[in-house]
C-alpha positions in Angstrom: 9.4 -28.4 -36.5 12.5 -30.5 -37.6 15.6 -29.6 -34.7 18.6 -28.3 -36.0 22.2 -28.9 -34.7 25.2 -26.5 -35.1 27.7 -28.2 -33.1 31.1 -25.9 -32.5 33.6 -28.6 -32.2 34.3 -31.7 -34.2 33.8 -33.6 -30.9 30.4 -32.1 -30.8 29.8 -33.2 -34.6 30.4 -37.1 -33.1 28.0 -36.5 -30.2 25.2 -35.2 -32.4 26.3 -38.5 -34.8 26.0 -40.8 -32.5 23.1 -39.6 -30.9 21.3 -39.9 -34.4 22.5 -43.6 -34.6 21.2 -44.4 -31.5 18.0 -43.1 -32.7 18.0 -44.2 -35.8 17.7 -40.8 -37.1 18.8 -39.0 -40.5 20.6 -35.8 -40.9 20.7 -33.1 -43.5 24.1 -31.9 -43.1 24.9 -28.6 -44.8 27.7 -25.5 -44.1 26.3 -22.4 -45.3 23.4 -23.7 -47.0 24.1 -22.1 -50.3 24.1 -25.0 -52.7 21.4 -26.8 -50.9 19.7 -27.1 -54.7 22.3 -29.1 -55.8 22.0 -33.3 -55.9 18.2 -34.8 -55.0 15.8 -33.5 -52.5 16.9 -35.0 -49.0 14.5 -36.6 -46.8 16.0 -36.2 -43.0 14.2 -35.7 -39.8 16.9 -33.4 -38.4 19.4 -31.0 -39.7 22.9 -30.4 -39.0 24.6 -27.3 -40.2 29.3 -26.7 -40.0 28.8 -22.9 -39.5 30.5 -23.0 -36.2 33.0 -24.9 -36.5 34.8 -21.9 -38.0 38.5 -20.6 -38.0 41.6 -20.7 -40.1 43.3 -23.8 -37.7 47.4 -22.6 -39.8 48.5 -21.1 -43.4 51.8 -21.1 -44.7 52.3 -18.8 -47.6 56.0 -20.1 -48.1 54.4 -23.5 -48.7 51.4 -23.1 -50.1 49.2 -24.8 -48.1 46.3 -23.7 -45.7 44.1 -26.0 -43.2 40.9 -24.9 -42.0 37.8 -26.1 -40.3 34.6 -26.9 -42.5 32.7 -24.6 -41.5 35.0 -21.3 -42.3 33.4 -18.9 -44.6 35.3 -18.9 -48.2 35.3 -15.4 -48.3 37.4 -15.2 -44.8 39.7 -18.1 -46.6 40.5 -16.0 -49.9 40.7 -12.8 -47.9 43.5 -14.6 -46.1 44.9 -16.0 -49.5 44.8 -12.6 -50.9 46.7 -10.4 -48.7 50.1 -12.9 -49.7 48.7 -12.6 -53.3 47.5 -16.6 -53.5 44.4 -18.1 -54.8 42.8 -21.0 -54.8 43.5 -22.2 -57.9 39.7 -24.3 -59.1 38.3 -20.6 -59.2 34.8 -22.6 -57.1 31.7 -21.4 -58.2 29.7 -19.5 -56.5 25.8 -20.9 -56.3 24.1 -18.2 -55.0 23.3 -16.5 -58.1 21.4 -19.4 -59.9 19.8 -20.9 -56.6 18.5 -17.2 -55.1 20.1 -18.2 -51.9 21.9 -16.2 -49.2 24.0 -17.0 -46.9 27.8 -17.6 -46.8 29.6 -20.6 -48.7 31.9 -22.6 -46.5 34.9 -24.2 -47.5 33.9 -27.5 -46.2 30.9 -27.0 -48.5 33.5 -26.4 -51.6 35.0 -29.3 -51.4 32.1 -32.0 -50.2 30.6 -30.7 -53.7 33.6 -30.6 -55.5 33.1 -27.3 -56.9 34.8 -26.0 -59.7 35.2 -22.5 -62.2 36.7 -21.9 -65.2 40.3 -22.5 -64.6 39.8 -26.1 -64.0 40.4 -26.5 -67.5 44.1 -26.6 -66.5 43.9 -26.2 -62.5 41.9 -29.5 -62.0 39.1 -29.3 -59.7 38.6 -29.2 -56.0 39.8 -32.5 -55.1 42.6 -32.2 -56.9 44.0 -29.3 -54.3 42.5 -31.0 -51.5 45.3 -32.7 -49.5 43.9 -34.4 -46.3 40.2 -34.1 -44.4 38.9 -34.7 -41.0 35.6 -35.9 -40.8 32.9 -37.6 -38.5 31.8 -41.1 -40.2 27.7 -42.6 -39.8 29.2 -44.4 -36.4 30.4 -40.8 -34.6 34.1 -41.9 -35.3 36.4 -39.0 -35.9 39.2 -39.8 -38.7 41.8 -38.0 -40.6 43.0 -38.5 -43.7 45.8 -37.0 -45.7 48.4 -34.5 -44.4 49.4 -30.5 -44.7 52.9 -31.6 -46.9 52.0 -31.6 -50.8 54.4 -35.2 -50.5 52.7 -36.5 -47.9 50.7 -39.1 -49.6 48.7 -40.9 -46.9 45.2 -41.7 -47.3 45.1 -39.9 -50.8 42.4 -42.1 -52.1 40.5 -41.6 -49.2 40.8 -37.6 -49.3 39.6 -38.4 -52.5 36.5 -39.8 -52.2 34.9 -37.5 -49.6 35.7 -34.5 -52.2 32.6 -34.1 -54.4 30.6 -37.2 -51.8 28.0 -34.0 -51.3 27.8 -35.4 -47.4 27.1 -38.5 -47.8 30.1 -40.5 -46.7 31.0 -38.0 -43.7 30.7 -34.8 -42.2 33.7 -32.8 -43.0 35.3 -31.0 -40.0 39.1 -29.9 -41.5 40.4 -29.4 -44.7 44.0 -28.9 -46.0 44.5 -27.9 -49.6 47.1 -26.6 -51.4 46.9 -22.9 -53.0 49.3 -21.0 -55.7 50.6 -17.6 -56.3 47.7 -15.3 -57.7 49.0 -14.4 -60.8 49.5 -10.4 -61.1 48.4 -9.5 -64.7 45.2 -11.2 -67.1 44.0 -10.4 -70.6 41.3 -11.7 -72.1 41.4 -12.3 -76.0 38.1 -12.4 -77.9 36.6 -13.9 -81.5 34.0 -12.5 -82.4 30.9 -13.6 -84.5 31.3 -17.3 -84.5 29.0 -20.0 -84.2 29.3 -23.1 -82.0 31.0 -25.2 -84.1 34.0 -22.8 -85.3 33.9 -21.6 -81.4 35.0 -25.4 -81.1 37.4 -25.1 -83.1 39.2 -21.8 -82.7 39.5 -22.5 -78.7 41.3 -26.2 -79.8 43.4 -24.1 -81.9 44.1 -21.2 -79.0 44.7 -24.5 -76.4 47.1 -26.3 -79.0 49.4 -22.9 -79.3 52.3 -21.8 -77.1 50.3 -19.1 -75.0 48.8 -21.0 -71.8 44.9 -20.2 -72.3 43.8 -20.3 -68.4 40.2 -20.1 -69.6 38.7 -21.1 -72.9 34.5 -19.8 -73.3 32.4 -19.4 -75.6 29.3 -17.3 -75.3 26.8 -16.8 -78.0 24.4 -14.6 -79.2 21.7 -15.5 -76.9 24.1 -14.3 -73.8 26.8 -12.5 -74.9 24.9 -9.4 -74.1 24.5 -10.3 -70.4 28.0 -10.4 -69.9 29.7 -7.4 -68.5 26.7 -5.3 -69.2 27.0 -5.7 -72.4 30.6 -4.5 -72.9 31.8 -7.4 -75.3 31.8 -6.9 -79.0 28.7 -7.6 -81.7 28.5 -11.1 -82.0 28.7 -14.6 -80.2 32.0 -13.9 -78.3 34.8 -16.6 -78.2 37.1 -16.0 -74.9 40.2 -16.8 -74.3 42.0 -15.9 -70.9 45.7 -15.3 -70.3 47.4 -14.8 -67.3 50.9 -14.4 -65.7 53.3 -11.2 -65.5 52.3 -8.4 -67.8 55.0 -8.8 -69.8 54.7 -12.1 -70.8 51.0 -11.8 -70.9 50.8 -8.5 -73.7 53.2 -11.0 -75.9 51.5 -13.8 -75.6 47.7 -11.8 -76.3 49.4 -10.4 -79.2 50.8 -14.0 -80.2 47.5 -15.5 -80.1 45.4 -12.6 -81.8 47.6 -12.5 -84.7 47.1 -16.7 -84.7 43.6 -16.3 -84.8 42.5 -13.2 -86.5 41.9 -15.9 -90.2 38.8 -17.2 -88.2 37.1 -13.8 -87.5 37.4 -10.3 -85.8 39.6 -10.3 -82.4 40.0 -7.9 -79.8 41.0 -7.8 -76.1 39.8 -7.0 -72.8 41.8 -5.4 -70.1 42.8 -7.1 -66.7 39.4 -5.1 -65.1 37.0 -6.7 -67.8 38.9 -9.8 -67.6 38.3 -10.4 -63.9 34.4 -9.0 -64.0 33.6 -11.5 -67.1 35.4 -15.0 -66.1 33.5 -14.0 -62.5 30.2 -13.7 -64.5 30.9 -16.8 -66.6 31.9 -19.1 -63.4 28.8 -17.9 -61.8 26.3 -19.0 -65.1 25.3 -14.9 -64.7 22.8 -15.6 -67.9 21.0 -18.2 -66.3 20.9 -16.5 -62.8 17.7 -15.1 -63.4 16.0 -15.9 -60.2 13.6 -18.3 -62.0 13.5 -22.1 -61.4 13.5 -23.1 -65.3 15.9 -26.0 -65.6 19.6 -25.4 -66.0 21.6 -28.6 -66.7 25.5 -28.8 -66.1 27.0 -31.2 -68.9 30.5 -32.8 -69.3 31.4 -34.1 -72.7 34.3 -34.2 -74.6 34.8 -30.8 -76.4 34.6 -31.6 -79.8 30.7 -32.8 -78.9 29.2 -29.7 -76.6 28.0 -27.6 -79.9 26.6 -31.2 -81.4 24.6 -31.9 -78.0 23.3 -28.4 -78.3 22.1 -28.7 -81.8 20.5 -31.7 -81.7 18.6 -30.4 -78.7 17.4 -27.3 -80.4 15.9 -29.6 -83.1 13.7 -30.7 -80.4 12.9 -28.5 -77.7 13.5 -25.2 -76.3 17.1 -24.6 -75.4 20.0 -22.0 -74.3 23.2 -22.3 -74.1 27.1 -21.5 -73.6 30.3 -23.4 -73.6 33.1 -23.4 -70.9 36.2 -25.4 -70.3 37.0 -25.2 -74.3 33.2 -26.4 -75.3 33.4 -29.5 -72.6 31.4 -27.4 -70.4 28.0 -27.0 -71.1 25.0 -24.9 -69.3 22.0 -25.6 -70.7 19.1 -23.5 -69.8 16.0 -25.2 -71.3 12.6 -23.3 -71.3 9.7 -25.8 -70.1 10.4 -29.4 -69.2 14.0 -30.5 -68.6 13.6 -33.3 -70.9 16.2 -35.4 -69.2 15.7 -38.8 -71.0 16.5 -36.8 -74.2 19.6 -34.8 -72.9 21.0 -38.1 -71.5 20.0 -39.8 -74.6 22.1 -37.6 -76.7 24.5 -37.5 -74.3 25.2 -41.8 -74.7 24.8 -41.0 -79.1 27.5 -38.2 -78.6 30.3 -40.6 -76.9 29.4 -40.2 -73.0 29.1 -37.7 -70.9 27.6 -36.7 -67.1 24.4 -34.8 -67.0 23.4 -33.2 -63.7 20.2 -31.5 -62.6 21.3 -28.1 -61.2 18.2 -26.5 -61.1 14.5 -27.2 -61.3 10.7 -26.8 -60.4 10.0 -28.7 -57.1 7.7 -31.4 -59.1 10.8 -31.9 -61.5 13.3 -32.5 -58.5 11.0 -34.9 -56.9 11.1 -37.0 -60.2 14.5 -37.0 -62.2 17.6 -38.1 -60.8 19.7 -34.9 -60.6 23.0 -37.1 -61.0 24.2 -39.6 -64.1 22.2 -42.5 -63.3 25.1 -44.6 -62.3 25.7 -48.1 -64.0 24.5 -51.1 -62.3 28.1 -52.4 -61.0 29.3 -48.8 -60.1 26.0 -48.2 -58.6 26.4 -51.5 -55.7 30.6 -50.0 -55.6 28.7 -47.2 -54.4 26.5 -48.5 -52.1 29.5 -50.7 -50.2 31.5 -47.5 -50.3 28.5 -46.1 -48.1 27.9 -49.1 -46.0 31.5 -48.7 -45.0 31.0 -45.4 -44.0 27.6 -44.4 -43.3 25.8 -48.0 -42.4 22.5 -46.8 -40.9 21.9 -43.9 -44.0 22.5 -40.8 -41.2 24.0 -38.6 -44.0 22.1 -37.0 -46.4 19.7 -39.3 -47.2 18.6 -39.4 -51.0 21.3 -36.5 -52.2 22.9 -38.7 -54.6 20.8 -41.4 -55.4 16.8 -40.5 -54.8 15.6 -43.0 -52.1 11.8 -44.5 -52.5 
């Protein structure tokens, strides 16, 4: 039966650390446990979970800026955020849905994965709110990095670097990020009936006009109907959010309907439909069907998402919708993942990242869920590790399979 730790103090994260050193021991470190799908299968003899190491440590509203231990629920962090009407502004996913998993995501766990929604398209993602860390390094060392003051740019790089390390470099103890004003009214404009390759080109044309687009999807036929139960027009359904004061919203929704009503039918969702379908389409609601058939999460430049696609569909089974203006893929394939070919057209197409999301045990064991990394990034990596993590405690195999 492997032992599992769930220290309630950072000093108790070190003990368990170097306790594991002295034994030569590896760890799967998780918070909540909800995304444990993502990255490779890791290989540890014990476990080590944040979800005590709980509690808001101070939020200031007036400066947008909140700092909390790793292993506080996300839930108990927007709850906070919401009652002064602030978000966090990467809209994170939530991985429950696709993975079947219960549980309750931790913000330590947002950031160590890096996770991301629809609003990254002009928010950034994770790391890029993420303003200093505390963590425990492979030795039991407790170090900070970072500050609570936007300016303060200390250790930036570093901050950096543990944000999307999936728990490999360190165990996370305290974040501080930076959060933004919720905005108060949202709109959601729709074209409807295109296919993927005028999609691509009517949400370049929304993002090059006046109006701030927040969110730029594109769901098509195969999905649009599990969206919203089914509330979205006839037709693949080209989305484009807007948000802000009301007033400035209706104008700008009207601005952009009349801008694109030449490439098809348009109409709008209200702020309630709005919400409910960029919630559905940052949690992949198609594909969270509580099977294990492959779902891949690609990143390539907009203009090639709807070529990837159709190559793919020339040669295998495949599903699909766009997000972050078509840079965004999910791809739900129906048998076999058939990574060499994804990756393949991936390279033809102008470069990209694949990742594994989801998979049959016997596929996880055997493809790298990560872009195989270059040979001279791949050894940066692995002296980024050494200086952190010398003796492998951390997550063994997570993000690059070990043999």
């Amino acid at each position: 039966m492997i032992v599992h730790f769930e220290p309630a103090s950072e000093e108790g994260i070190a003990t368990v650390v170097r306790a594991m050193a002295a034994e030569r021991a590896s760890l799967t470190v998780i918070g909540g446990g909800t995304r444990s799908g993502l990255g490779n299968p890791v290989r540890a003899d014990r476990v080590l979970s944040t979800r005590r190491l709980s509690g808001i440590v101070s939020y200031n509203p007036a400066e947008m800026t909140v700092s909390a231990l790793a292993g506080t629920p996300l839930a108990e962090v927007e709850a906070a955020l919401a009652e002064n009407r602030q978000m966090l502004s990467f809209e994170p996913m939530d991985h429950r849905p696709i993975f079947a998993t219960t549980g309750e995501p931790t913000i330590g766990g947002v950031f160590a994965a890096n996770v991301s929604g629809p609003r990254r398209l002009i928010a950034g993602a994770a790391r890029d709110s993420l303003l200093g860390v505390r963590f425990v390094n492979g030795r039991g060392d407790a170090i900070k990095a970072g500050g609570r003051v936007m300016k303060n740019v200390t250790g930036l790089d570093l901050v950096k670097l543990l944000a999307g390390s999936h728990g490999t470099l360190g165990i996370l103890t305290e974040v501080t990020f930076r959060v933004l004003p919720k905005p108060p009214a949202c709109e959601t404009v729709v074209v409807s009936g295109l296919n993927d390759a005028e999609a691509a080109a009517v949400m370049a044309e929304a993002m090059a006009q006046t109006v701030e687009v927040s969110g730029a999807a594109h769901l098509a036929e195969s999905v649009r109907g599990r969206f919203i139960a089914g509330g979205l027009p006839d037709g693949a359904a080209t989305v484009l959010r807007l948000e802000g004061l009301q007033a400035s919203v209706s104008i700008r929704a009207e601005k952009l309907s009349k801008a694109l009503e030449k490439f098809g039918p348009v109409s709008r969702l209200d702020a309630e439909q709005t919400a409910a379908l960029w919630l559905e389409i940052r949690d992949v609601k198609p594909y969270a069907d509580g099977t294990d058939r492959p779902l891949w999460r690609v990143s390539v430049a907009p203009s090639a998402g709807h070529q990837l696609v159709a190559a793919l569909r020339l040669q295998t089974g495949v599903d699909a919708f766009y997000d972050w203006q078509g840079g965004l893929v999910w791809l739900r394939m129906e048998a076999d993942p058939e990574a060499a070919l994804v990756r393949r057209y991936i390279k033809a197409l102008g470069g990209g990242h694949a990742s594994l999301v989801r998979a049959a045990d016997g596929f996880r064991a055997t493809i790298p869920s990560f872009e195989p990394q270059p040979a001279p990034v791949a050894l940066l990596s692995e002296r980024v590790r050494e200086k952190f993590d010398p003796q492998r405690i951390f997550n063994p195999g997570r993000m690059q399979a070990v043999s």
